[in-house]
C-alpha positions as CSV (number, residue, x, y, z in Angstrom):
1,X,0.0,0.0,0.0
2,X,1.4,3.4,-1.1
3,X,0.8,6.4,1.2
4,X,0.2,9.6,0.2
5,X,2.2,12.4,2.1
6,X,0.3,15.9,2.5
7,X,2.5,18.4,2.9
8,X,1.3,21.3,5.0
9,X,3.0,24.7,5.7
10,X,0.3,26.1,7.8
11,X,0.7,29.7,9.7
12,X,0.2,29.6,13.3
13,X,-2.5,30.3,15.1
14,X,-3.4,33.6,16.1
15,X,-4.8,34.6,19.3
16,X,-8.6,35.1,17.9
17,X,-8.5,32.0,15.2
18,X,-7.2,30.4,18.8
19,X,-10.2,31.8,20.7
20,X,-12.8,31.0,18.3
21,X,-11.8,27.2,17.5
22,X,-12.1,27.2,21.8
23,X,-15.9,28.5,21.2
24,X,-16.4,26.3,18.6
25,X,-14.8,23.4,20.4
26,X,-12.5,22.9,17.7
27,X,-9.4,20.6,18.4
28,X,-5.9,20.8,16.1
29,X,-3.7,17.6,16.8
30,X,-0.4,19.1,17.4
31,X,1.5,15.5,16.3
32,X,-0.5,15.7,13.4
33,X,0.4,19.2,13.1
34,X,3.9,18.7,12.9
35,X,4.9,15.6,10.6
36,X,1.6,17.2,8.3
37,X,0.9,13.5,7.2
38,X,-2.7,12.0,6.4
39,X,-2.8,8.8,5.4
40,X,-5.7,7.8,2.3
41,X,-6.6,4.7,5.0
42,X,-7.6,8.0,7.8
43,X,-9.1,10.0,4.7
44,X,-11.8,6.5,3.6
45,X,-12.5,5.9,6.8
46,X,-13.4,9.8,7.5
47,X,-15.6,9.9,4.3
48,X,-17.1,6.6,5.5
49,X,-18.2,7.8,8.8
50,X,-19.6,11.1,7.8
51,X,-22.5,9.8,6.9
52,X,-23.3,8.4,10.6
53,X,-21.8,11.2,12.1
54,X,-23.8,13.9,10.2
55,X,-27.7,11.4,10.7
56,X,-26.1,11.2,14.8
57,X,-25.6,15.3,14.8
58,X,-29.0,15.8,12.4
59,X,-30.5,13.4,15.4
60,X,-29.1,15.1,18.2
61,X,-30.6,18.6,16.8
62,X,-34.5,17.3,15.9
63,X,-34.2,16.0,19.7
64,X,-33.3,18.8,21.1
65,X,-35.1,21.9,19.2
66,X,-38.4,19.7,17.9
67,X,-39.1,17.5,20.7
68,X,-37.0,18.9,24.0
69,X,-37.7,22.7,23.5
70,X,-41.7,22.2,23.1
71,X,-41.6,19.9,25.8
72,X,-40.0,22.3,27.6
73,X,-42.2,25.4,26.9
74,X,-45.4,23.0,27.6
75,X,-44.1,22.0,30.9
76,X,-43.1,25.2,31.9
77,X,-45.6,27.7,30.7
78,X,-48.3,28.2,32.7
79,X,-51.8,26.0,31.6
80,X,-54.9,27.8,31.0
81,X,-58.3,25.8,30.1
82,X,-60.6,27.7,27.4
83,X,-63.2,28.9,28.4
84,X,-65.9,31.4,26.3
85,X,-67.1,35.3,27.3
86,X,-70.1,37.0,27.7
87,X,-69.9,39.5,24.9
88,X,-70.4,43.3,26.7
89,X,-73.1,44.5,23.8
90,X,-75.3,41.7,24.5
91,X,-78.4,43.6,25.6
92,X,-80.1,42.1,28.7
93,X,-84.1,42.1,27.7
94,X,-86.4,42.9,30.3
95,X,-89.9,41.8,28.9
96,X,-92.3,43.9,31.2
97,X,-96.2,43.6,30.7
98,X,-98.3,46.7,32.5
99,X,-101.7,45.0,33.0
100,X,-104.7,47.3,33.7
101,X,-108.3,46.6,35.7
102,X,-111.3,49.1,35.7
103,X,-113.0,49.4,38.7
104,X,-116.1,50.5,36.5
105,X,-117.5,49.9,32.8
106,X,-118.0,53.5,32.6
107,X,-113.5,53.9,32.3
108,X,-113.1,51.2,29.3
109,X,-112.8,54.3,26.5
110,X,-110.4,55.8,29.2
111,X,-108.3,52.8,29.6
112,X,-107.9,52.0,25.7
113,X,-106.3,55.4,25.4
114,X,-104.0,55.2,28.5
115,X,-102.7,51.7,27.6
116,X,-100.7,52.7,24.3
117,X,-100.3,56.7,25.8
118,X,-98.2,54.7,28.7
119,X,-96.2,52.4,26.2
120,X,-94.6,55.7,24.2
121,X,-93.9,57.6,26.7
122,X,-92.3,54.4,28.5
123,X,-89.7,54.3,25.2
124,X,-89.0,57.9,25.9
125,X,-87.6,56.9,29.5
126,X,-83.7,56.9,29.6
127,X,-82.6,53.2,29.5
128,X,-78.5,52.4,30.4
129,X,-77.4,50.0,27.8
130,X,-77.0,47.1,27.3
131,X,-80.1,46.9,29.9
132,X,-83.5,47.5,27.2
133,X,-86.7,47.0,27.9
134,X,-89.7,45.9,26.2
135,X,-93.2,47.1,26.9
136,X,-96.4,45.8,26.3
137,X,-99.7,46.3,28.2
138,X,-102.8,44.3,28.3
139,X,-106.7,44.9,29.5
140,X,-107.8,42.2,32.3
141,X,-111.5,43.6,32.5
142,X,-113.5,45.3,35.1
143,X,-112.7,44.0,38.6
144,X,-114.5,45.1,42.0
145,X,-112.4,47.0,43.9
146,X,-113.1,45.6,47.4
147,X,-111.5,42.0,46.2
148,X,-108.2,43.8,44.9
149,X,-107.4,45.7,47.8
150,X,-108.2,42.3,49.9
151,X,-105.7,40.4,47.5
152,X,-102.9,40.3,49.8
153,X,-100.7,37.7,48.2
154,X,-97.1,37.6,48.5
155,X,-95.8,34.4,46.4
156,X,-94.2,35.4,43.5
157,X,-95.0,34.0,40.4
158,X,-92.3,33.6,37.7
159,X,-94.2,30.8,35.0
160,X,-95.1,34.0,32.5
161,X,-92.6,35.2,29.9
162,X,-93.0,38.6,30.9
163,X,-92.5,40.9,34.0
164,X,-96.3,41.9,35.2
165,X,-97.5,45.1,36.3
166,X,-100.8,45.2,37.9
167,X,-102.9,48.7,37.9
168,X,-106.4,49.4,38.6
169,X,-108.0,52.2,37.7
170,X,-110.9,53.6,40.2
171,X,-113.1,56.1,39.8
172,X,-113.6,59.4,41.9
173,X,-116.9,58.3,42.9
174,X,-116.0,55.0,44.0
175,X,-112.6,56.1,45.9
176,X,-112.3,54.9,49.8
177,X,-108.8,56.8,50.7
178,X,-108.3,60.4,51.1
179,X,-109.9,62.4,48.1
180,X,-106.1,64.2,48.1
181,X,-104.3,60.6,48.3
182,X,-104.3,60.2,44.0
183,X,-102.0,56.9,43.8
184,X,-102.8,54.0,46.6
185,X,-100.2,51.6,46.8
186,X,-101.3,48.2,47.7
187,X,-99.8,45.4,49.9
188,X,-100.6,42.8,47.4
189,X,-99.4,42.9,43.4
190,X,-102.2,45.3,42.9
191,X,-102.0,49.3,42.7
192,X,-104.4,51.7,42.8
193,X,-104.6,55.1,40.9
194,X,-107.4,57.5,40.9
195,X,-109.4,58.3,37.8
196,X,-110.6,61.7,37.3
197,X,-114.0,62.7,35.6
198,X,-112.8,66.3,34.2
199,X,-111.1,65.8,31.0
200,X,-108.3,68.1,31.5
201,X,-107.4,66.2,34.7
202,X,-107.0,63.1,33.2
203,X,-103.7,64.2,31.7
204,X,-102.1,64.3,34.9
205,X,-103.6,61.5,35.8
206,X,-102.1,59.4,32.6
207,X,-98.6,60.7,33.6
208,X,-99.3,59.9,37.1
209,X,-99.5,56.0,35.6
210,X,-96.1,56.7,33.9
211,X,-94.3,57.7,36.5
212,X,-95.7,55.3,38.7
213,X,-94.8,52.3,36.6
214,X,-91.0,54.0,35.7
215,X,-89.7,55.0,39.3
216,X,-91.9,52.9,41.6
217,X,-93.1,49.2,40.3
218,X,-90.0,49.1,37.9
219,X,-87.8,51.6,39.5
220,X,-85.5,52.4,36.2
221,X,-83.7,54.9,37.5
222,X,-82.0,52.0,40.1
223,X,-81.7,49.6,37.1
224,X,-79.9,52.1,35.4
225,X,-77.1,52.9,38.2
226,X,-76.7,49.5,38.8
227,X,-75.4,48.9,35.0
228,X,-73.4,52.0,35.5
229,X,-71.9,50.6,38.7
230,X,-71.0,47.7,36.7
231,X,-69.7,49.4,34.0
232,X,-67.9,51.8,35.6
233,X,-70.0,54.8,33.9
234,X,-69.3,57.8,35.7
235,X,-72.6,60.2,35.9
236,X,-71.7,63.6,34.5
237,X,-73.1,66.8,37.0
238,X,-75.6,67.3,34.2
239,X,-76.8,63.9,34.6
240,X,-77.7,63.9,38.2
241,X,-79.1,67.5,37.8
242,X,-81.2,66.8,35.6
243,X,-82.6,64.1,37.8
244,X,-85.6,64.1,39.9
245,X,-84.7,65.5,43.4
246,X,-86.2,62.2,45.2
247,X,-83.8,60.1,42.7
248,X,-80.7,62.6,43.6
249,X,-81.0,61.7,47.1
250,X,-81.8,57.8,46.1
251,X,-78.2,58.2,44.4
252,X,-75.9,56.4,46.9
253,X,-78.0,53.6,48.0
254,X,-78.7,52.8,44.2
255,X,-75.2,53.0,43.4
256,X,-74.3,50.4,46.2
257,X,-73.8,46.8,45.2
258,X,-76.6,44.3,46.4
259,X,-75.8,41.2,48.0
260,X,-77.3,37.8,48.0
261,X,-76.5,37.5,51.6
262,X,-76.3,40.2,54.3
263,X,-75.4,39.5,58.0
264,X,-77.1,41.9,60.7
265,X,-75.0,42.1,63.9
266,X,-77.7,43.9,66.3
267,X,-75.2,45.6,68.7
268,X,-76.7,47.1,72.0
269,X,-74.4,49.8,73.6
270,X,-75.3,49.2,77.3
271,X,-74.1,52.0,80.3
272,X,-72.7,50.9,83.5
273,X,-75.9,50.3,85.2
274,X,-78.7,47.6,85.9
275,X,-80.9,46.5,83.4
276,X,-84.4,45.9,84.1
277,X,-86.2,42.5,82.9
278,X,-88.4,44.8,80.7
279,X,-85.2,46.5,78.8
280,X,-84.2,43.2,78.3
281,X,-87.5,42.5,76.5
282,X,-87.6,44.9,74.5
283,X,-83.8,44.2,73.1
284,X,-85.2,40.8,72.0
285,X,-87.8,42.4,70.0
286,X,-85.8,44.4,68.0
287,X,-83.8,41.1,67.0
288,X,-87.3,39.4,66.5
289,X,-88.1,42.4,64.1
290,X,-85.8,41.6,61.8
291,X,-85.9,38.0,61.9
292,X,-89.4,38.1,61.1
293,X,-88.6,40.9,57.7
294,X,-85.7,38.2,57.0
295,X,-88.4,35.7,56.3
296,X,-90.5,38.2,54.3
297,X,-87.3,38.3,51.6
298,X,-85.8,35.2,51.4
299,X,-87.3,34.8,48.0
300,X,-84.8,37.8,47.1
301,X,-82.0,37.1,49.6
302,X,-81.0,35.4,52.6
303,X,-80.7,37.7,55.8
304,X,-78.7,36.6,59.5
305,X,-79.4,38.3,62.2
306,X,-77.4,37.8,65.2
307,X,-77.3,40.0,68.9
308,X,-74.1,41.4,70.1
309,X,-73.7,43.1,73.7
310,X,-71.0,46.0,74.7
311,X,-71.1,46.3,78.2
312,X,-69.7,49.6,80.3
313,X,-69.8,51.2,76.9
314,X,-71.4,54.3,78.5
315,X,-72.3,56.2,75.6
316,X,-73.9,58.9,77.6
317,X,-71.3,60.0,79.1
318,X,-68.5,59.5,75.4
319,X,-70.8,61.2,72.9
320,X,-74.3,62.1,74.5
321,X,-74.8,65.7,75.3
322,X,-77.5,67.7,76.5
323,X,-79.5,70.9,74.5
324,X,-81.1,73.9,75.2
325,X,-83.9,72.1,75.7
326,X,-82.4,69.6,78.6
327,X,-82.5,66.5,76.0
328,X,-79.6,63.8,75.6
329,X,-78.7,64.9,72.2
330,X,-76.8,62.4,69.2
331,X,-74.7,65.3,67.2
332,X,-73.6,64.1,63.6
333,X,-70.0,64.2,64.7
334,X,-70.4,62.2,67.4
335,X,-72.2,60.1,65.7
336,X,-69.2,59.3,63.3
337,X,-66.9,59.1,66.6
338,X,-69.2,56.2,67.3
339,X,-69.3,54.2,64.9
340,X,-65.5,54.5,64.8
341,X,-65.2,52.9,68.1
342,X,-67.5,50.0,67.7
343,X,-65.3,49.3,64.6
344,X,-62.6,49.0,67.0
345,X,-64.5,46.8,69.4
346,X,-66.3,44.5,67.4
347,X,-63.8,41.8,66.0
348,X,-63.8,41.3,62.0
349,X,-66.5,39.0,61.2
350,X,-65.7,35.8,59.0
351,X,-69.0,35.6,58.1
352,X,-69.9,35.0,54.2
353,X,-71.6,38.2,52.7
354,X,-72.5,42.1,53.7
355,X,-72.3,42.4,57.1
356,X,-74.1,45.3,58.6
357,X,-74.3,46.5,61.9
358,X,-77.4,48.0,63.6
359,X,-76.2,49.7,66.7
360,X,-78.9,50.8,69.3
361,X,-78.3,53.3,72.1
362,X,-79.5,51.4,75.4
363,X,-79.7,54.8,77.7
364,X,-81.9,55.0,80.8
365,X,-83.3,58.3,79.3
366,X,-84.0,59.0,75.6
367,X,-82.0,60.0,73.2
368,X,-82.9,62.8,70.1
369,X,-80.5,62.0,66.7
370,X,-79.4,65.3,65.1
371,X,-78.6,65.4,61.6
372,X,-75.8,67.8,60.2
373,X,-78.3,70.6,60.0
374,X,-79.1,70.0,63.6
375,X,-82.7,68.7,62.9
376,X,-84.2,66.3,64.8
377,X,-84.3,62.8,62.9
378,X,-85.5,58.8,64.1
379,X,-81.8,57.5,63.9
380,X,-79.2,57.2,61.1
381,X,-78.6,54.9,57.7
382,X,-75.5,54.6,57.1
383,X,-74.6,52.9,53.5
384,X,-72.8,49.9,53.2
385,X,-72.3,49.9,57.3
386,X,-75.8,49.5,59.0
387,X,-77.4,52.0,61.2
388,X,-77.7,53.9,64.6
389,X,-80.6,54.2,66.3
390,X,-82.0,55.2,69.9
391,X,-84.1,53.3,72.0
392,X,-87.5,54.4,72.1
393,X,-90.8,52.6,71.1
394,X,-90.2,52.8,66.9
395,X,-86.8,51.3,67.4
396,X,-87.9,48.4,65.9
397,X,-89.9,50.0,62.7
398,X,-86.7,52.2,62.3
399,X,-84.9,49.1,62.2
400,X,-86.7,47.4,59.4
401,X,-86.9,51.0,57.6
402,X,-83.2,50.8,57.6
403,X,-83.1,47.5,56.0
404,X,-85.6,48.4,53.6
405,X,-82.6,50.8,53.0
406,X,-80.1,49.1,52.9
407,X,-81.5,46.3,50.6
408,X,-82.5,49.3,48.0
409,X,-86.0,49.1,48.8
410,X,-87.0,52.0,50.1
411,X,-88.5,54.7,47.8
412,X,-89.3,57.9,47.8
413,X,-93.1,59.0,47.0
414,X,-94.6,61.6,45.7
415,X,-97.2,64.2,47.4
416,X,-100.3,62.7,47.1
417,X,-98.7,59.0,46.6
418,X,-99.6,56.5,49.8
419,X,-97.9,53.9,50.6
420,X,-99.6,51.2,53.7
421,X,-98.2,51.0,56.8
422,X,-96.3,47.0,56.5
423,X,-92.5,45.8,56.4
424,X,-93.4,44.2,52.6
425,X,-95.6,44.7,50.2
426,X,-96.3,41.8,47.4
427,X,-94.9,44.4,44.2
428,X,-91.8,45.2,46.8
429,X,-90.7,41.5,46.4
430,X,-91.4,41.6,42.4
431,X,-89.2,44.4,41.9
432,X,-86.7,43.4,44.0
433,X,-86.3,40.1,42.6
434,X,-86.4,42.2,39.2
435,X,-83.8,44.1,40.4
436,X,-81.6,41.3,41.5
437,X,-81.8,39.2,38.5
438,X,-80.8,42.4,36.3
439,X,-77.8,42.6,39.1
440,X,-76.9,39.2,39.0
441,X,-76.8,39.2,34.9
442,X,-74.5,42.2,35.3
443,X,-72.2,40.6,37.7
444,X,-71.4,37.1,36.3
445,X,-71.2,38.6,32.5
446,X,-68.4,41.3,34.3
447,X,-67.1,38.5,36.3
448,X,-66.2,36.1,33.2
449,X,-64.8,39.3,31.3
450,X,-62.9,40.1,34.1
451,X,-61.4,36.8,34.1
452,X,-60.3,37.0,30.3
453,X,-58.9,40.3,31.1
454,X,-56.8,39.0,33.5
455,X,-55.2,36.3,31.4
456,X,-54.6,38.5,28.7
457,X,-53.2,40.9,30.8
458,X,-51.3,38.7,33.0
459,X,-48.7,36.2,31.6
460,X,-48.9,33.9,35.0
461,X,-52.5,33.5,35.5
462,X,-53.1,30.0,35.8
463,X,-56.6,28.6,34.9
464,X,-57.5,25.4,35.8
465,X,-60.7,23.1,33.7
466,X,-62.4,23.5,37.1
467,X,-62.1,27.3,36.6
468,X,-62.9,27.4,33.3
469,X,-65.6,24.6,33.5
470,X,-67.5,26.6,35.8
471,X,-66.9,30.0,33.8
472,X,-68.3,28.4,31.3
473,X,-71.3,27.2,33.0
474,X,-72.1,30.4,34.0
475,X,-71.8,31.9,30.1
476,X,-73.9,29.1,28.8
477,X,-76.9,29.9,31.7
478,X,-76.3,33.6,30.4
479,X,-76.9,32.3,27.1
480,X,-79.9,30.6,28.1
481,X,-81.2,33.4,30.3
482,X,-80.6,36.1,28.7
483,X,-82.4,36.5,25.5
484,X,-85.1,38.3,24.4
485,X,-88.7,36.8,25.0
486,X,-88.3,35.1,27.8
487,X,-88.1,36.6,31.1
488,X,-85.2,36.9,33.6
489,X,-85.0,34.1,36.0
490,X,-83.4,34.8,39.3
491,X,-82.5,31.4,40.6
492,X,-80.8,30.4,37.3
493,X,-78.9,34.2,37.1
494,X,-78.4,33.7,41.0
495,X,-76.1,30.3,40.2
496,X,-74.7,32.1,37.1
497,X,-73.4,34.8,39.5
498,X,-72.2,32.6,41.9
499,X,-70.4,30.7,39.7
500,X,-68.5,33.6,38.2
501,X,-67.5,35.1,41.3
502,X,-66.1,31.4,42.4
503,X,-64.3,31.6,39.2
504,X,-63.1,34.7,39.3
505,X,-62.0,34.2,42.9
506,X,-60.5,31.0,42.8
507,X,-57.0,30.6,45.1
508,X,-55.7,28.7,42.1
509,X,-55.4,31.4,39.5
510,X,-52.6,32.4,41.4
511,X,-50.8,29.3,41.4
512,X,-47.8,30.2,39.2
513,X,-48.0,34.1,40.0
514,X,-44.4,34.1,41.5
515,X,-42.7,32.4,39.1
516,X,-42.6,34.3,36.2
517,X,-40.7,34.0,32.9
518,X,-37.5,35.9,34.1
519,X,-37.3,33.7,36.9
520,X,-38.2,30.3,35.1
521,X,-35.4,31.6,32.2
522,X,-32.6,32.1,35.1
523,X,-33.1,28.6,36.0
524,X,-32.8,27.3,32.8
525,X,-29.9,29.0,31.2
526,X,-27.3,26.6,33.1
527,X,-28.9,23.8,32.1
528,X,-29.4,25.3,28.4
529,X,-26.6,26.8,27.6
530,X,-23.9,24.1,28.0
531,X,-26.4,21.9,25.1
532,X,-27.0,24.9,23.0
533,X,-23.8,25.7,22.1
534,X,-22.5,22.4,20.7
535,X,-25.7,22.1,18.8
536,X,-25.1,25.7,17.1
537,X,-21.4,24.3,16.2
538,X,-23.4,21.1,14.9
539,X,-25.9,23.1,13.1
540,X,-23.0,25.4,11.5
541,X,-21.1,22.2,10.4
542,X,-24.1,21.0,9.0
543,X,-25.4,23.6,7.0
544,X,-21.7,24.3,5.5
545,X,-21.8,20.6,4.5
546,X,-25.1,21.0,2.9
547,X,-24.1,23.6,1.2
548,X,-20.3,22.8,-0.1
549,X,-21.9,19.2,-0.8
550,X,-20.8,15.0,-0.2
551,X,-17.2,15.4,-0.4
């Protein structure tokens, strides 16, 4: 066998060449370097092993970039389930039916013209979207109007498509209320509104209908701050201007957020002194009171009520003082100084829902509230916290007036407009419920949105199919719900809600929060590094092969 001598007269190696071959892992034999001598046997047996060498290398890469770097971006990156939205110009349809009753055959023309009069001028209301409404009306007959005022149902019926509306129209002759009283509330579903004989009075009484069906029976105005609320619509000084004065003062308790469960801690502030058995009565009455209204709404929502004591409290001596007049006196600033402090005595509840707190003033001798004016009032709402009141013999009334409150139930009526003397009337519940299931839509469509913000917005966010399973329940009851011609139903928009908000508020979202990309990337770079750069110089030898050709 001949051998072939290569004679090589190389230059050395400079000191860049040098560092770069070190990068590149290259390797220079220096024996071989020196006698310059490759034998043809070396050369065959190179040639023949390329092959392997280049399908091991080509291996080595598809391992690494197509199989290890997916694996490793799918185990590292955080999972999130799919889940669909709610989209936020979806209008929510409130199908509401205004049916009317005659008390008398002599009002039928009367009643054919009212009935479309009060469906234009019902269109003309100002309606938040995506809440609309849809109005129709319907004539039930002539109906005595003994048997309506005795109809003192309170079971709310939800089987109908539509939202119902019950008015009765009576007669000036066959009126039993005050001549001056024009619109009678009733206790059961059925209202009451007076019908004039002169024809130009009958305008005002038409409008009367209007505005009774708009801001009491439906209450609109609420509807619409609680889609602002939701929204985040801020109400321009125009806006509330323009509004009636009874709705400007509504405009905080509409605005506050309803709650399917509230918690009433009944906190008596007792002096240093012996209490009688009868004061001790009458502190389980007011606790009874309330109980007993809780019952009245648990179709709407579910109310607690539990008693709390603070003993040697002595609020006589810390914030009563006495007027001109020789009366223990509440001020408004020492009001605020007491709620303050039975913040700092009572210990944070853990209780699920509002919790509000009803604190009443057991003195020996009675107490007068003053208002910031200086005006002599019952005792004191205060929104989103509960409510001070005196002890005196309409503690307890005061107490369910405040709840009424509270809840959003209280209105305010017009002169002439009577409303009867019980804790719940029939319509109350209605619109309540009404206004709840337009609250809970609200809520769980925000809720799911809010969650989709969040993983768009954050990188880490980790959602779970239990998260998004439920999500998605609660979009596909929306979907059901929510639609036009069929009315709202507030136990299925309750569970939508409730399912959102568990979503939204699930511990596990925040699973992966502190261990973000940066973080996961400085782990990985020794590990990565060490792999990568051999499989650059592989790739680099690879593609110069490819692209000089087989040797």
């Amino acid at each position: 066998m001949t051998e072939e001598k290569v004679a090589t007269d190389d230059p050395p190696t400079s000191l860049k060449q040098t560092i770069f071959n070190f990068i590149l892992g290259r390797q220079i034999d220096s024996e071989e370097k020196n006698e310059g001598k490759i034998t043809e046997s070396f050369i065959k047996y190179v040639r023949a092993e390329r092959f392997y060498k280049l399908s091991a290398s080509l291996s080595f890469v598809i391992l690494v970039f197509l199989i290890g770097m997916p694996m490793w971006y799918l185990t590292t990156s955080t999972y999130r389930a799919p889940f669909p939205t709610f989209p936020a110009n979806r209008s929510i349809t409130v199908e509401v039916r205004i049916n009317f009753a005659i008390a008398s055959d002599e009002m039928g023309e009367d009643v054919q013209k009212v009935m479309p009069e009060l469906e234009y001028n019902m269109t003309t209301k100002e309606v938040v979207a995506p809440l609309d409404f849809q109005w129709r009306t319907r004539f039930i007959g002539v109906r005595k109007f003994d048997d309506l005022e005795r109809d003192h149902s309170l079971k709310v019926e939800e089987k109908e498509e539509f939202f119902d509306v019950f008015i009765c129209l009576v007669s000036e002759k066959d009126w039993k209320h005050y001549s001056a009283t024009r619109v009678q509330l009733g206790i059961g579903k059925w209202n009451f509104v007076q019908w004039p004989e002169k024809s130009e009075e009958k305008a005002k009484a038409s409008s009367r209908i209007t505005e009774l069906v708009s801001d009491t029976l439906i209450d609109v105005p609420h509807l619409n701050s609680i889609v602002r609320r939701d929204l985040r619509q801020k109400m321009q000084p125009w806006q509330i201007a323009a509004l009636p004065l009874s709705h400007q003062k509504r405009l905080v308790w509409d605005s506050a957020p309803l709650a399917t469960n509230y918690h009433i801690q009944v906190i008596h502030l007792h002096e240093n002194t012996e209490i009688p058995t009868e004061a001790l009565e009458q502190q389980k009455r007011t606790a009874a009171a309330l109980r007993k209204f809780a019952e009245k709404v648990q179709g709407v929502t579910r109310v607690d009520v539990s008693i709390e004591h603070l003993w040697d409290f002595e609020p006589t001596t810390q914030f009563l003082a006495k007027d001109v007049q020789e009366r223990w006196t509440l001020t408004h600033s020492a009001m605020e100084e007491l709620i303050k402090k039975v913040d700092a005595q009572m210990q944070t509840s853990l209780v699920q829902g509002t919790v509000l707190r009803f604190v009443v003033l057991e003195t020996s001798e009675p107490v007068v509230v003053l208002d910031e004016t200086g005006e002599d009032i019952d005792g004191v709402a205060v929104a989103s916290w509960g409510a001070v009141l005196p002890r005196n013999e309409a503690t307890e009334s005061k107490a369910i007036a405040a709840m009424r409150i509270q809840m959003g139930m209280d209105a305010g009526l017009l002169i002439g407009w009577h409303r009867p003397s019980v804790a719940l009337c029939q319509w109350e519940v209605a619109r309540a419920r009404l206004r709840a299931s337009v609250d809970n839509a609200m809520r769980a469509a925000s809720a799911v949105r809010a969650l989709d913000e969040l993983a768009h917005k954050i990188s880490n966010i980790a959602i779970n199919d239990d998260v998004a399973g439920r999500a998605t329940r609660a979009v596909n009851i929306l979907d059901e719900v929510v639609r036009p011609g069929k009315r709202l139903d507030f136990e299925s928009l309750l569970e939508a809600r409730r399912l959102a908000d568990s979503a939204n508020y699930d511990h596990s979202l925040l699973a992966m929060l502190y261990f973000p990309m940066d973080q996961r990337t400085a782990v990985l770079i020794p590990l990565a590094v060490p792999i990568v750069l051999p499989i650059c110089k592989l790739i680099f030898e690879i593609s110069m092969v490819i692209f000089r050709g087989f040797l």
